[in-house]
mmCIF file as Biopython writes it, N, C-alpha, C and O atoms, coordinates in Angstrom:
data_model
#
loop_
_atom_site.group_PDB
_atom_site.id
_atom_site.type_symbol
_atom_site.label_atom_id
_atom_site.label_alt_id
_atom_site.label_comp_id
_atom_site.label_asym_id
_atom_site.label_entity_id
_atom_site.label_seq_id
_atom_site.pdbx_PDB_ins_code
_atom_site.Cartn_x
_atom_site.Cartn_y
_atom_site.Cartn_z
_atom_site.occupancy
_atom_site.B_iso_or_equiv
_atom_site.auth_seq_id
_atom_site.auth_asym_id
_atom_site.pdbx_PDB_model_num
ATOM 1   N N  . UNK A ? 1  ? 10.808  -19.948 -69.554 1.0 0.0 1  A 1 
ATOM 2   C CA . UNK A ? 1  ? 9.603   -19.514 -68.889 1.0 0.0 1  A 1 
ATOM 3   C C  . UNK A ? 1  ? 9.037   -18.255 -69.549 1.0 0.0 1  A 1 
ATOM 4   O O  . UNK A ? 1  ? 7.871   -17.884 -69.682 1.0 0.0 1  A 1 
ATOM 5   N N  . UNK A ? 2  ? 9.905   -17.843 -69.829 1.0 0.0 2  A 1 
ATOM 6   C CA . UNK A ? 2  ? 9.067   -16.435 -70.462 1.0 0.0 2  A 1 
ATOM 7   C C  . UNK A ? 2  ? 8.340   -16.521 -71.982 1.0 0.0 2  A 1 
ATOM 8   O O  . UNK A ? 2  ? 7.385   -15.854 -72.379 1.0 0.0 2  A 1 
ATOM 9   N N  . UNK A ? 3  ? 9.054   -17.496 -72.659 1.0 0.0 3  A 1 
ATOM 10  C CA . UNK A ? 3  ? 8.660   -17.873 -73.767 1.0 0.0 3  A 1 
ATOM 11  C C  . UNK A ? 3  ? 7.011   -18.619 -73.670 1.0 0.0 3  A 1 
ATOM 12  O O  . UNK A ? 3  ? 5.997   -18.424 -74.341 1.0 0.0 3  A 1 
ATOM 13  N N  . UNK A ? 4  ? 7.298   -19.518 -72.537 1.0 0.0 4  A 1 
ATOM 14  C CA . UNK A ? 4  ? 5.395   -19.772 -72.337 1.0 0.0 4  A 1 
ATOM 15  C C  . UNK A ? 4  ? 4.656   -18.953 -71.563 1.0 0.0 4  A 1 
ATOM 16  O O  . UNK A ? 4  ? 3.710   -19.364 -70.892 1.0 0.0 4  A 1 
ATOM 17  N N  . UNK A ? 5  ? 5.141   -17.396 -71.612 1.0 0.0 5  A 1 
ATOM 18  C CA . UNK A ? 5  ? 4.521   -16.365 -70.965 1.0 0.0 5  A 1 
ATOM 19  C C  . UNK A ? 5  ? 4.041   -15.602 -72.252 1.0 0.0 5  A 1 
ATOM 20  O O  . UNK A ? 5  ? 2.959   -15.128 -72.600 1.0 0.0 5  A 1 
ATOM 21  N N  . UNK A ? 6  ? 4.856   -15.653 -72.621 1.0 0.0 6  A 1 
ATOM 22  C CA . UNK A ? 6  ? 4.788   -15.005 -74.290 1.0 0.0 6  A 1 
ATOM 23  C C  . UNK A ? 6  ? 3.493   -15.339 -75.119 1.0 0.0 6  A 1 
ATOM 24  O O  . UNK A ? 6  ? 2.760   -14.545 -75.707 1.0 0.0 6  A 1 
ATOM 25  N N  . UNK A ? 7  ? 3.376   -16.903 -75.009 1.0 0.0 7  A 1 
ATOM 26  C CA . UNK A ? 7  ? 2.462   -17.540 -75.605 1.0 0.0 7  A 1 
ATOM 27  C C  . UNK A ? 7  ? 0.807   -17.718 -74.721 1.0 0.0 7  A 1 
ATOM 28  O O  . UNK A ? 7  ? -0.206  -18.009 -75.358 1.0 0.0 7  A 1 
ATOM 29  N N  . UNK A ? 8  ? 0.796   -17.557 -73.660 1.0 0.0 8  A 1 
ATOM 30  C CA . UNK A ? 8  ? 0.180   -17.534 -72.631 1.0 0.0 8  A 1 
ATOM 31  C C  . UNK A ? 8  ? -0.695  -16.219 -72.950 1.0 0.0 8  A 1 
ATOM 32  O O  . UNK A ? 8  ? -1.901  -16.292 -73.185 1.0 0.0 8  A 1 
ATOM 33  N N  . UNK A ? 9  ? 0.076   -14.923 -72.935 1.0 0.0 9  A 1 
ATOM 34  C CA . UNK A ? 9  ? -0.043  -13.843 -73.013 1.0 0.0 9  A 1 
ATOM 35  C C  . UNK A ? 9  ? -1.082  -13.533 -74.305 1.0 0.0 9  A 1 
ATOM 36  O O  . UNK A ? 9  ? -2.153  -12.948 -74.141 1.0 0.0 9  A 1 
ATOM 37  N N  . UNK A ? 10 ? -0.601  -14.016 -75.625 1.0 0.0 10 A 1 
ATOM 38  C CA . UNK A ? 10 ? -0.485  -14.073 -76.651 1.0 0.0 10 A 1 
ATOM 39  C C  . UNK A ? 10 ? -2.559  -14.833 -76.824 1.0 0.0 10 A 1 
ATOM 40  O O  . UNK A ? 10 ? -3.654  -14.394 -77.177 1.0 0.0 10 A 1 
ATOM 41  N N  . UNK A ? 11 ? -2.062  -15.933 -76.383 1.0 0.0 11 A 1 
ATOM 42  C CA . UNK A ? 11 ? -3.923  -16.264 -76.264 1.0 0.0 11 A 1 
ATOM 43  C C  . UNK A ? 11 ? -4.692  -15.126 -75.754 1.0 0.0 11 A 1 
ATOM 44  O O  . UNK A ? 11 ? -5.309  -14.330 -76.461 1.0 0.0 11 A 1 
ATOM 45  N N  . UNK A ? 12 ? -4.590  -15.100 -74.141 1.0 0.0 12 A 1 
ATOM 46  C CA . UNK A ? 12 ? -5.344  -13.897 -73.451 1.0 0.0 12 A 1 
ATOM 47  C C  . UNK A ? 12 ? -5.715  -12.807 -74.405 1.0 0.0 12 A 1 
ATOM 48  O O  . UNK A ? 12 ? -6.750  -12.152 -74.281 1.0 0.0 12 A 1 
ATOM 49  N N  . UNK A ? 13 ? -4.566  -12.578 -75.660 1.0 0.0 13 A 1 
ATOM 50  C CA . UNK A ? 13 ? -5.176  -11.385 -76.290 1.0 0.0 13 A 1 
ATOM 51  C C  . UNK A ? 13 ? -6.009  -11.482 -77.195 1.0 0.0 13 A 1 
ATOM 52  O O  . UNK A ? 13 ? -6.690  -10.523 -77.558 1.0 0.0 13 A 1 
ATOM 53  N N  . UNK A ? 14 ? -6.102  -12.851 -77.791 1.0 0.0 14 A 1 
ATOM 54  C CA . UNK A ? 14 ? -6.726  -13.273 -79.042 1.0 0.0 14 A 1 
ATOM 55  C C  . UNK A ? 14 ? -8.402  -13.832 -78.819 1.0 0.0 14 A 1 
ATOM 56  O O  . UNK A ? 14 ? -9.225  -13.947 -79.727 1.0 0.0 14 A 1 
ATOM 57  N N  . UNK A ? 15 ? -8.700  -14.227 -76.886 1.0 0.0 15 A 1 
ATOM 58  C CA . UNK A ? 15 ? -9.841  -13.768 -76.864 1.0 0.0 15 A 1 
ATOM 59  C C  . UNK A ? 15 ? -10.185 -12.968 -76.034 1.0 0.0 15 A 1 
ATOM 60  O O  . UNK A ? 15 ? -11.182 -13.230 -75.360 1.0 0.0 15 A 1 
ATOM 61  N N  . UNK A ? 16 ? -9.581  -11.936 -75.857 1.0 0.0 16 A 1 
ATOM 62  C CA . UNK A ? 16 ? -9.960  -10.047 -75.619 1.0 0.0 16 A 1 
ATOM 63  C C  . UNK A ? 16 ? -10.327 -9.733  -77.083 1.0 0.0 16 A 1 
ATOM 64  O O  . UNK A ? 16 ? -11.108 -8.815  -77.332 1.0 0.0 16 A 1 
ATOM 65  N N  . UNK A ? 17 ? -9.830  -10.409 -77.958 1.0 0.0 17 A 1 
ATOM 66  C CA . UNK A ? 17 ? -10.301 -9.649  -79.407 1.0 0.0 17 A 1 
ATOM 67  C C  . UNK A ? 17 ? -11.529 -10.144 -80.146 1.0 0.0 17 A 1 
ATOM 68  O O  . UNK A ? 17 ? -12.197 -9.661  -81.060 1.0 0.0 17 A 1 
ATOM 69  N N  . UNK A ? 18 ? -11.631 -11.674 -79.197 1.0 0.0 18 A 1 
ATOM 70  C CA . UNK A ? 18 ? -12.815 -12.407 -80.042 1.0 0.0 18 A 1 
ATOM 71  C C  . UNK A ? 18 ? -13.799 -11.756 -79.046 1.0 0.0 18 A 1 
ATOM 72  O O  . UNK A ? 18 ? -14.713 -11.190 -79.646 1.0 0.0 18 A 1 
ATOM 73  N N  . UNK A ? 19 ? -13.865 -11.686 -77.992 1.0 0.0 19 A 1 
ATOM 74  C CA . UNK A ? 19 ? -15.271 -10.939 -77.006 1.0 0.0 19 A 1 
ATOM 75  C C  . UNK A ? 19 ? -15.428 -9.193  -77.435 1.0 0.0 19 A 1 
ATOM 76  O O  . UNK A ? 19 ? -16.415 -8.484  -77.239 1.0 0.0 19 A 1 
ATOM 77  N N  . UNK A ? 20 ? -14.432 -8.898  -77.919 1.0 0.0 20 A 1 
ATOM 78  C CA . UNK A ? 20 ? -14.589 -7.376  -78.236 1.0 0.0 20 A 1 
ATOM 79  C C  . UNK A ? 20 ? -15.514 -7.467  -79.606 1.0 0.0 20 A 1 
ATOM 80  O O  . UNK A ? 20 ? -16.651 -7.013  -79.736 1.0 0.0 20 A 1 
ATOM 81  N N  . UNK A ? 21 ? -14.701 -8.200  -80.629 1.0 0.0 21 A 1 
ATOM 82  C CA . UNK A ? 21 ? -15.729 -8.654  -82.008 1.0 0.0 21 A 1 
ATOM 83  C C  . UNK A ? 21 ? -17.166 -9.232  -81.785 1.0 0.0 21 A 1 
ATOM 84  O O  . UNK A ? 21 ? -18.074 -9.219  -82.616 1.0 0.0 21 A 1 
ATOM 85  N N  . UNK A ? 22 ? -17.212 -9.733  -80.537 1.0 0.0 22 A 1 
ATOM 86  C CA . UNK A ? 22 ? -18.695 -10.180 -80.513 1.0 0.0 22 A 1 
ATOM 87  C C  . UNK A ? 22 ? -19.788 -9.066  -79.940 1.0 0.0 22 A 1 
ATOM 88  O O  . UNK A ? 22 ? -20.994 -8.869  -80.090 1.0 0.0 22 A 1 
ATOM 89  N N  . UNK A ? 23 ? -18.693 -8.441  -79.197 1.0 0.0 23 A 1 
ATOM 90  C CA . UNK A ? 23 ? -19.451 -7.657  -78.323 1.0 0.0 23 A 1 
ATOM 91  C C  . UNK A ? 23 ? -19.606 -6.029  -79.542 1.0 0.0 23 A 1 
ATOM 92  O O  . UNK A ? 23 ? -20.719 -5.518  -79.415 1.0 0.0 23 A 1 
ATOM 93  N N  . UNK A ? 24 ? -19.007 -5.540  -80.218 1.0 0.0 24 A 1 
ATOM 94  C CA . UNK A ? 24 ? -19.397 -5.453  -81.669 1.0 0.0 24 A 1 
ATOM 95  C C  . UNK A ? 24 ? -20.060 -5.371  -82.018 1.0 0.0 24 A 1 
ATOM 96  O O  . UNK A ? 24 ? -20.600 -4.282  -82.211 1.0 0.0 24 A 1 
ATOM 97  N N  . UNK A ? 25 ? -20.545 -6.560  -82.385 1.0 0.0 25 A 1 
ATOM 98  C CA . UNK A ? 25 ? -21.420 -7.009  -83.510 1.0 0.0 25 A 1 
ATOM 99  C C  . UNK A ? 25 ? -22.624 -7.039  -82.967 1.0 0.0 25 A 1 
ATOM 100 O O  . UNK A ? 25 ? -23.566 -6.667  -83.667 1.0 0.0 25 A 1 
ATOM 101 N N  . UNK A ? 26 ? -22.841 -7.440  -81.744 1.0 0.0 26 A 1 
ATOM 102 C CA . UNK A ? 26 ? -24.310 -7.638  -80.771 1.0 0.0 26 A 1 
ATOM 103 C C  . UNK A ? 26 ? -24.732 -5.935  -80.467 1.0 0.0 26 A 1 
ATOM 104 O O  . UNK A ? 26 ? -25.841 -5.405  -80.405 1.0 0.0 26 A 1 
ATOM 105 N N  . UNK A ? 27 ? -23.542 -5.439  -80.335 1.0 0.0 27 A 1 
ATOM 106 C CA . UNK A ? 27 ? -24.466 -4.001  -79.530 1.0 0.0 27 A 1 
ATOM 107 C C  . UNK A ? 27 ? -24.108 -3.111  -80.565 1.0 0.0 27 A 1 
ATOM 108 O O  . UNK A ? 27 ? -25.132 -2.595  -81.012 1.0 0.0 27 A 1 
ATOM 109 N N  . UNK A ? 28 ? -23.015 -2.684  -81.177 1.0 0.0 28 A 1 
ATOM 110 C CA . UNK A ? 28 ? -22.550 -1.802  -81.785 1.0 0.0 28 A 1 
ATOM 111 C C  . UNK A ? 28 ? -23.088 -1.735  -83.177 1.0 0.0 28 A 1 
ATOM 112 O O  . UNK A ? 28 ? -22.411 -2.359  -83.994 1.0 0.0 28 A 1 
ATOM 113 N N  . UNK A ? 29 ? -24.223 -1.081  -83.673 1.0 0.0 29 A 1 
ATOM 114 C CA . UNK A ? 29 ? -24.609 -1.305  -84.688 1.0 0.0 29 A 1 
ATOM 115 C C  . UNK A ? 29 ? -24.377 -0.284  -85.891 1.0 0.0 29 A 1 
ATOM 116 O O  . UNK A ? 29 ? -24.534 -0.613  -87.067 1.0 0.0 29 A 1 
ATOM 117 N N  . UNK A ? 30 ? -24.023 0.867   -85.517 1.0 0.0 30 A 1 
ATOM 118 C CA . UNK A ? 30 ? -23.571 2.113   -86.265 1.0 0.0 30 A 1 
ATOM 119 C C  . UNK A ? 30 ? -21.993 1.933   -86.805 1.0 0.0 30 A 1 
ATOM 120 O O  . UNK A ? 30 ? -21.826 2.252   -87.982 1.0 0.0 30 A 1 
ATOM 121 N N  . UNK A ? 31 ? -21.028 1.540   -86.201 1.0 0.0 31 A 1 
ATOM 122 C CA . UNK A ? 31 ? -20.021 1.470   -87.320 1.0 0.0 31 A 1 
ATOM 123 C C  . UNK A ? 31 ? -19.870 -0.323  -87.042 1.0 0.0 31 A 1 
ATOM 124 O O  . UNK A ? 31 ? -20.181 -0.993  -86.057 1.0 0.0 31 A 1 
ATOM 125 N N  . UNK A ? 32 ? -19.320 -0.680  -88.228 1.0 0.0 32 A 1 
ATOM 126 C CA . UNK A ? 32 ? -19.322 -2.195  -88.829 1.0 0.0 32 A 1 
ATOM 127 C C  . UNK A ? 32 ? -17.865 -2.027  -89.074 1.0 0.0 32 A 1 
ATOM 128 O O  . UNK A ? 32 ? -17.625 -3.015  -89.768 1.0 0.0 32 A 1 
ATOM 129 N N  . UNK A ? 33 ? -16.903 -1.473  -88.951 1.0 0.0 33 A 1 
ATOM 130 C CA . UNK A ? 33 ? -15.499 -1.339  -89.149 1.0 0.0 33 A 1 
ATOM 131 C C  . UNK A ? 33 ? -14.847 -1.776  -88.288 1.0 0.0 33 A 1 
ATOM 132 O O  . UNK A ? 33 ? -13.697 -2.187  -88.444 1.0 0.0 33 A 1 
ATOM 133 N N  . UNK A ? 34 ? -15.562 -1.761  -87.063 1.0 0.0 34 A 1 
ATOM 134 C CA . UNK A ? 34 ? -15.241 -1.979  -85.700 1.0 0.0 34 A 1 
ATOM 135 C C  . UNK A ? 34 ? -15.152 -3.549  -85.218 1.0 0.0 34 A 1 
ATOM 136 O O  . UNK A ? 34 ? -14.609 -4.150  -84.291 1.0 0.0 34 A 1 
ATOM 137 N N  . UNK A ? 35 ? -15.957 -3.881  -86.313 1.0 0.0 35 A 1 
ATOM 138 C CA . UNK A ? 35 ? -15.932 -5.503  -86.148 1.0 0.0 35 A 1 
ATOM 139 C C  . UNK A ? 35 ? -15.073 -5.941  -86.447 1.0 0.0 35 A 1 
ATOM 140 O O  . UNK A ? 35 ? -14.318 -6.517  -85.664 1.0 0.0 35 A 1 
ATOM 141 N N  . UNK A ? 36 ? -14.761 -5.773  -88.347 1.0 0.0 36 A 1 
ATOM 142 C CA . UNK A ? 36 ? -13.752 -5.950  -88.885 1.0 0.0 36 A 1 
ATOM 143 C C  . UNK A ? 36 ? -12.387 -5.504  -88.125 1.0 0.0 36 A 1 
ATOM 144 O O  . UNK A ? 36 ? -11.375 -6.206  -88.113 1.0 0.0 36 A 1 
ATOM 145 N N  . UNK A ? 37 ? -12.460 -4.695  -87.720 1.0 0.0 37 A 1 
ATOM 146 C CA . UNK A ? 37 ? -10.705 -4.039  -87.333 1.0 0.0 37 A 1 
ATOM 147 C C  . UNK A ? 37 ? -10.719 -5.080  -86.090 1.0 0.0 37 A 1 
ATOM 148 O O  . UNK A ? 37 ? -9.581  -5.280  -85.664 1.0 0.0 37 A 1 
ATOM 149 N N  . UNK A ? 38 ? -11.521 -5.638  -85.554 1.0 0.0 38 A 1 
ATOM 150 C CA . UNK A ? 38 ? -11.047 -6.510  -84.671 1.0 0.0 38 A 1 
ATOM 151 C C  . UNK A ? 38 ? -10.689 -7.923  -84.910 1.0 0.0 38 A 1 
ATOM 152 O O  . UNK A ? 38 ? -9.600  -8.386  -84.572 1.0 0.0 38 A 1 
ATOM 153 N N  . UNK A ? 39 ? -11.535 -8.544  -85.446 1.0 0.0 39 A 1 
ATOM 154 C CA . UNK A ? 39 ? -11.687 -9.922  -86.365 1.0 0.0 39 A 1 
ATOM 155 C C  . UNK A ? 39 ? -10.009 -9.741  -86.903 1.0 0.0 39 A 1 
ATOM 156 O O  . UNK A ? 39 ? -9.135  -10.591 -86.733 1.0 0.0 39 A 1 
ATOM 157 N N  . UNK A ? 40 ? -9.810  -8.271  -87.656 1.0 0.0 40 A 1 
ATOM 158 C CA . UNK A ? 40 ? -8.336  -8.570  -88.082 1.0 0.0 40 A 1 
ATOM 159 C C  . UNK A ? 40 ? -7.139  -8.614  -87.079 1.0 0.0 40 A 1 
ATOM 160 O O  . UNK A ? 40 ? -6.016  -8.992  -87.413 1.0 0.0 40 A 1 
ATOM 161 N N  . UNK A ? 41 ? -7.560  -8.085  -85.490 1.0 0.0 41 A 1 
ATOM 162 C CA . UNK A ? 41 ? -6.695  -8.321  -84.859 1.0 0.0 41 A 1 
ATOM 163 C C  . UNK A ? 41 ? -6.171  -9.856  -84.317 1.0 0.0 41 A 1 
ATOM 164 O O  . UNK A ? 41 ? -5.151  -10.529 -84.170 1.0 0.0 41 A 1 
ATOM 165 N N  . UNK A ? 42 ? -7.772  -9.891  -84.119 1.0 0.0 42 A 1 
ATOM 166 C CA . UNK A ? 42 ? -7.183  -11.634 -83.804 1.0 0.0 42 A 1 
ATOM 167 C C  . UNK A ? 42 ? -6.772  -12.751 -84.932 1.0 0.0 42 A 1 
ATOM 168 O O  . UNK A ? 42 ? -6.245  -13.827 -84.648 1.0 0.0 42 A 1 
ATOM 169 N N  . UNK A ? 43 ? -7.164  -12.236 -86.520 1.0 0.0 43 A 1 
ATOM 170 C CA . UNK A ? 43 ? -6.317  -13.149 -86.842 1.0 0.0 43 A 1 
ATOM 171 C C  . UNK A ? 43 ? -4.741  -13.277 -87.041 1.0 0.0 43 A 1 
ATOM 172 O O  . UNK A ? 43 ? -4.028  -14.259 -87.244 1.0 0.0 43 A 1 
ATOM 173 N N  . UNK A ? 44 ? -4.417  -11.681 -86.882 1.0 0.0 44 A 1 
ATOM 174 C CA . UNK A ? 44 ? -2.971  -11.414 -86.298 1.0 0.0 44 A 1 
ATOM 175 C C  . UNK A ? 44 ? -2.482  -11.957 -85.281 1.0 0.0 44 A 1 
ATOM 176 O O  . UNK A ? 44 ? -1.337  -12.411 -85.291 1.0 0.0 44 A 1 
ATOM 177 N N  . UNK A ? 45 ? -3.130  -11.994 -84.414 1.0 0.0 45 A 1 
ATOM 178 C CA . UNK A ? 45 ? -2.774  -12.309 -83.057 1.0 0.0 45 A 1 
ATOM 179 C C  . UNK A ? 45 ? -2.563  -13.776 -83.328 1.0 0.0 45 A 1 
ATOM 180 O O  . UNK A ? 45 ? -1.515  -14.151 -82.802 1.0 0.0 45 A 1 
ATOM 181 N N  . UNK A ? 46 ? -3.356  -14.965 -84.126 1.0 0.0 46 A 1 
ATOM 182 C CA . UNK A ? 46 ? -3.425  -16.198 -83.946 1.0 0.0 46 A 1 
ATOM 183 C C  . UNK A ? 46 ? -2.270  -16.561 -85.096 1.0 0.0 46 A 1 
ATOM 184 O O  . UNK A ? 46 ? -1.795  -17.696 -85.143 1.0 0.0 46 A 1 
ATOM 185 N N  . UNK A ? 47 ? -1.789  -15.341 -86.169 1.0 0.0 47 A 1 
ATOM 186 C CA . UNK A ? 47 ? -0.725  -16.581 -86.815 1.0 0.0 47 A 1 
ATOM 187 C C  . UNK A ? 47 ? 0.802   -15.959 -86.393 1.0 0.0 47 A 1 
ATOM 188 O O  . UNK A ? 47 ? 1.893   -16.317 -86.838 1.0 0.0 47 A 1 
ATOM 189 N N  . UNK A ? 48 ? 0.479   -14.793 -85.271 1.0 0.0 48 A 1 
ATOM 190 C CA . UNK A ? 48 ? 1.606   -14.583 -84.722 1.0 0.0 48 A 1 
ATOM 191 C C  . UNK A ? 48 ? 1.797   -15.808 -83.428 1.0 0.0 48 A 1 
ATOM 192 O O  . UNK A ? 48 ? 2.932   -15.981 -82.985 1.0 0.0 48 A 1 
ATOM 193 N N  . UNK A ? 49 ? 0.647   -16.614 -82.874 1.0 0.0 49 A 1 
ATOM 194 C CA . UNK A ? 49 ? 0.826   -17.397 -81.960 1.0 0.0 49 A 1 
ATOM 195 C C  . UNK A ? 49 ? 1.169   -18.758 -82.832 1.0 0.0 49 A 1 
ATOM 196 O O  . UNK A ? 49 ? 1.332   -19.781 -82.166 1.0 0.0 49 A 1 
ATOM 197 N N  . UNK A ? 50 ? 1.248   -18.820 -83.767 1.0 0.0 50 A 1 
ATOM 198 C CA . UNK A ? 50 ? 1.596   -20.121 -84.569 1.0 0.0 50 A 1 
ATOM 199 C C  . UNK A ? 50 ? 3.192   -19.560 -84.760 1.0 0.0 50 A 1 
ATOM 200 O O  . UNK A ? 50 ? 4.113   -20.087 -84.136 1.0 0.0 50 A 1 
ATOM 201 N N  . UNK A ? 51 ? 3.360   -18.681 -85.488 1.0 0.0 51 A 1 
ATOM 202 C CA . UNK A ? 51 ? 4.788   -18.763 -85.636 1.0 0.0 51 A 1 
ATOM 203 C C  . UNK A ? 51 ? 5.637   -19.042 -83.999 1.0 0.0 51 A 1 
ATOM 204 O O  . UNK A ? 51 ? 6.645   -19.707 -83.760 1.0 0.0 51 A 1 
ATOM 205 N N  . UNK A ? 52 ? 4.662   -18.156 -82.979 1.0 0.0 52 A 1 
ATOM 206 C CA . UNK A ? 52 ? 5.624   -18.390 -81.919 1.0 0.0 52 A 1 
ATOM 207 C C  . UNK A ? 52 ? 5.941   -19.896 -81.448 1.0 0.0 52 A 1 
ATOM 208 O O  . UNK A ? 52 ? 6.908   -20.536 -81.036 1.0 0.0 52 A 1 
ATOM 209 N N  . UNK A ? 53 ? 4.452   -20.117 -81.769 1.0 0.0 53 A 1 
ATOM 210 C CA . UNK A ? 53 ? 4.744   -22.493 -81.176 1.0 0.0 53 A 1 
ATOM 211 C C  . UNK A ? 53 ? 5.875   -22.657 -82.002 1.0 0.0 53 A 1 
ATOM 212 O O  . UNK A ? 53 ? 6.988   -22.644 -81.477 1.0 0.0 53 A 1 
ATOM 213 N N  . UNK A ? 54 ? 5.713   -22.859 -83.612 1.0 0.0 54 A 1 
ATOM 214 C CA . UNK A ? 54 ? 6.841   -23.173 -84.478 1.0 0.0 54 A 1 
ATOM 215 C C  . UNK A ? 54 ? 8.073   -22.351 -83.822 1.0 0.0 54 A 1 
ATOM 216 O O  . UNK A ? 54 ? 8.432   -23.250 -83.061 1.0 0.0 54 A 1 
ATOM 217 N N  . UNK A ? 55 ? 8.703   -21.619 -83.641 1.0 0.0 55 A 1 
ATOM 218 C CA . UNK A ? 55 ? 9.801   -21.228 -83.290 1.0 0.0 55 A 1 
ATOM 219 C C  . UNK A ? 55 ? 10.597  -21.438 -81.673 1.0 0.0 55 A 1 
ATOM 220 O O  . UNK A ? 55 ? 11.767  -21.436 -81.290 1.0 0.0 55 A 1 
ATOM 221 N N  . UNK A ? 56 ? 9.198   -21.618 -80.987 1.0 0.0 56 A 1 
ATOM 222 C CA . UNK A ? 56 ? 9.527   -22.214 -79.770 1.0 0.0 56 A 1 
ATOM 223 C C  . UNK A ? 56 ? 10.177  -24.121 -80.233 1.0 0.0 56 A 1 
ATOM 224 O O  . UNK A ? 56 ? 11.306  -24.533 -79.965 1.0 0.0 56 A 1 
ATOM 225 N N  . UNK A ? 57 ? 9.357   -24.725 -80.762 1.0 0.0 57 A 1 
ATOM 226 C CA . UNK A ? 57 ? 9.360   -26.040 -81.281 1.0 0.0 57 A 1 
ATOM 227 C C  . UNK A ? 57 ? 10.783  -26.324 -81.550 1.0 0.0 57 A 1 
ATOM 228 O O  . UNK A ? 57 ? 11.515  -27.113 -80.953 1.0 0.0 57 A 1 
ATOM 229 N N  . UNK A ? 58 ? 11.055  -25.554 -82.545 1.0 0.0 58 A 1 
ATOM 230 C CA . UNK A ? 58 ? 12.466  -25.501 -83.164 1.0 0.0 58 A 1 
ATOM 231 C C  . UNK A ? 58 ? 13.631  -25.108 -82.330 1.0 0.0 58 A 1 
ATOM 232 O O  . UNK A ? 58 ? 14.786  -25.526 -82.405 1.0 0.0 58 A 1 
ATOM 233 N N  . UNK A ? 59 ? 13.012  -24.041 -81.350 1.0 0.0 59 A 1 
ATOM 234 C CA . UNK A ? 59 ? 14.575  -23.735 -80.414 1.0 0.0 59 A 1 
ATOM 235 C C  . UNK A ? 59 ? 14.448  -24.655 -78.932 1.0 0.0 59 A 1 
ATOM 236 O O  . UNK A ? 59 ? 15.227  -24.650 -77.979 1.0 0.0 59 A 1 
ATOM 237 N N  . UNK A ? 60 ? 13.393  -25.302 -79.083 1.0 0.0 60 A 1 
ATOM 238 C CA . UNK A ? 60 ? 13.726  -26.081 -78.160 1.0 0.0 60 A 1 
ATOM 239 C C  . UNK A ? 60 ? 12.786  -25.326 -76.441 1.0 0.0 60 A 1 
ATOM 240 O O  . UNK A ? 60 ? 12.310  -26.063 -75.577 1.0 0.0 60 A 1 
ATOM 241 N N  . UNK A ? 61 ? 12.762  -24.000 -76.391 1.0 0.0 61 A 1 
ATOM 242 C CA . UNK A ? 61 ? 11.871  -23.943 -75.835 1.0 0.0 61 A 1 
ATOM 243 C C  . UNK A ? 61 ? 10.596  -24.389 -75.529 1.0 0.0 61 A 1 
ATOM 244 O O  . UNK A ? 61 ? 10.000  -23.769 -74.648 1.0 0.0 61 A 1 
ATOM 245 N N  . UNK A ? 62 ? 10.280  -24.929 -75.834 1.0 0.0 62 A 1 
ATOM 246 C CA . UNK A ? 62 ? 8.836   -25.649 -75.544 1.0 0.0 62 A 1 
ATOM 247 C C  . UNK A ? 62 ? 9.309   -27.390 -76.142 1.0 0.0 62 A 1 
ATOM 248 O O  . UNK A ? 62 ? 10.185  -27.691 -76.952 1.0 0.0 62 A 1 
ATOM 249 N N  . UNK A ? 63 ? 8.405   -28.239 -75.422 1.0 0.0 63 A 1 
ATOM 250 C CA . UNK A ? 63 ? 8.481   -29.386 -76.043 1.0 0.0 63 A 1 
ATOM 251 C C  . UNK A ? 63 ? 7.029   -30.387 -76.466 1.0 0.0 63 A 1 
ATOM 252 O O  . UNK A ? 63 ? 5.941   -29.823 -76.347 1.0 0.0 63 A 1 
ATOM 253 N N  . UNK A ? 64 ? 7.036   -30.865 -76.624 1.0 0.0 64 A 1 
ATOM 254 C CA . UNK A ? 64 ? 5.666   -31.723 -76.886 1.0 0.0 64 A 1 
ATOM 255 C C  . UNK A ? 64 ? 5.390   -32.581 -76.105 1.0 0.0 64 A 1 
ATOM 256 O O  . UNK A ? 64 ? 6.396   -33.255 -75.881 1.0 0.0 64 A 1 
ATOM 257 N N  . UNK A ? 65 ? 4.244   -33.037 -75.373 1.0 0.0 65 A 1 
ATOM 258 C CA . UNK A ? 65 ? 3.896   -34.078 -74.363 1.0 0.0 65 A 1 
ATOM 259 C C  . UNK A ? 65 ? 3.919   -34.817 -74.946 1.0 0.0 65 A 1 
ATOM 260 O O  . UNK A ? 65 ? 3.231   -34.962 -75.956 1.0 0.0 65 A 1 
ATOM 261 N N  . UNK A ? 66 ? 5.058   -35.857 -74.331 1.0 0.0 66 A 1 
ATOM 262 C CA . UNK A ? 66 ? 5.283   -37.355 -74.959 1.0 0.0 66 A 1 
ATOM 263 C C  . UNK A ? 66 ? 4.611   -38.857 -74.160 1.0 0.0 66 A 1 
ATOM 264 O O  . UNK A ? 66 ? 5.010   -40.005 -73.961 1.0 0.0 66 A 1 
ATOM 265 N N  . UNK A ? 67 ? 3.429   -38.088 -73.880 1.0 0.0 67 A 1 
ATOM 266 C CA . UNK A ? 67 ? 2.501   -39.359 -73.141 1.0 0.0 67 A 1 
ATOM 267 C C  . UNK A ? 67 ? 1.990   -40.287 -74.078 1.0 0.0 67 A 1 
ATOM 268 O O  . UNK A ? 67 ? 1.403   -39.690 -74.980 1.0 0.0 67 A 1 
ATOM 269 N N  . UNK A ? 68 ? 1.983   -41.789 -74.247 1.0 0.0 68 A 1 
ATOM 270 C CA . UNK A ? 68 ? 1.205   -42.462 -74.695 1.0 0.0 68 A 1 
ATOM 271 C C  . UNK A ? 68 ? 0.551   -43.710 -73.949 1.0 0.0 68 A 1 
ATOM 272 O O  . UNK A ? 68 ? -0.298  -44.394 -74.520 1.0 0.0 68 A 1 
#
C-alpha cells in the first residue's frame, strides 16, 4: 500500500509542476528560468515515476490488470 501511495503521490506532484509551468509561462513574463526550472522538475518527477512502476513491477508490488 504504500508503494501505490508512493506512486499516487508521485503523479500529484508532476501535475503541481505542469500547472506551475503553465501558470509561468501565461503570467510570469520577466524571468523565463522559472519555466524551465519547472518543466525540469516534472521531467524528474516523470522518469522517477517510471523507474518506480518498473521496480514496483519487478518486486511484485504492483501487478498488471489481467482483464481480457
Amino acid at each position: 500500500m504504500l508503494f501505490k501511495s508512493l506512486i499516487a503521490i508521485n503523479i500529484l506532484l508532476i501535475m503541481v509542476s505542469l500547472a506551475s509551468g503553465l501558470f509561468f509561462l501565461s503570467r510570469d513574463s520577466s524571468e523565463k528560468t522559472r519555466v524551465v526550472r519547472s518543466l525540469t522538475v516534472r521531467v524528474v518527477l516523470s522518469i522517477s515515476l517510471i523507474l518506480l512502476l518498473v521496480i514496483g513491477y519487478y518486486t511484485g508490488a504492483i501487478t498488471p490488470n489481467a482483464v481480457m
